[in-house]
N, C-alpha and C positions, 0 to 999 in steps of 0.2 A: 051933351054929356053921354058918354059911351062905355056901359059895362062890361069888360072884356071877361070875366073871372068866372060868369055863367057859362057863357060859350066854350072855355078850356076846359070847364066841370063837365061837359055834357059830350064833350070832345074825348076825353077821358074817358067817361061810362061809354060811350059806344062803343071804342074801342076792348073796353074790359068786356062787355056783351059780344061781341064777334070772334074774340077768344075763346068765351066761354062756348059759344056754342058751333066753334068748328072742335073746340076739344069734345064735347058733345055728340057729334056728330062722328070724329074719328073712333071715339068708342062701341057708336052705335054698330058701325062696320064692322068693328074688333069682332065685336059680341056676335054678328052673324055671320061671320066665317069662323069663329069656334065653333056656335049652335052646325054649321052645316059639315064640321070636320068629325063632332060627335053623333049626327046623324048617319055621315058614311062607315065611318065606325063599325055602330052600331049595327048597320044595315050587314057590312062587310062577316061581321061577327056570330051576327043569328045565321048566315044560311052555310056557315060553314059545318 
């Protein structure tokens, strides 16, 4: 006798975890090419 319905549940979560953390990961980028566009900025800004 062979349970298929665990393996498509766990098929499923992984999938929904590989999402979550390549969105995760896309933001993490986001966030440091803002952090380093407000550093130039800022830099740009004081030595004027």
């Amino acid at each position: 006798m062979v349970i298929t319905s665990g393996n498509e549940e766990e098929k499923s979560n992984q999938e929904k975890e590989s999402k979550e953390e390549s969105i995760l990961a896309m933001l993490g980028i986001i966030g440091t090419i803002l952090n380093l566009v407000v550093i130039i900025f800022v830099y740009i800004y004081t030595t004027l």
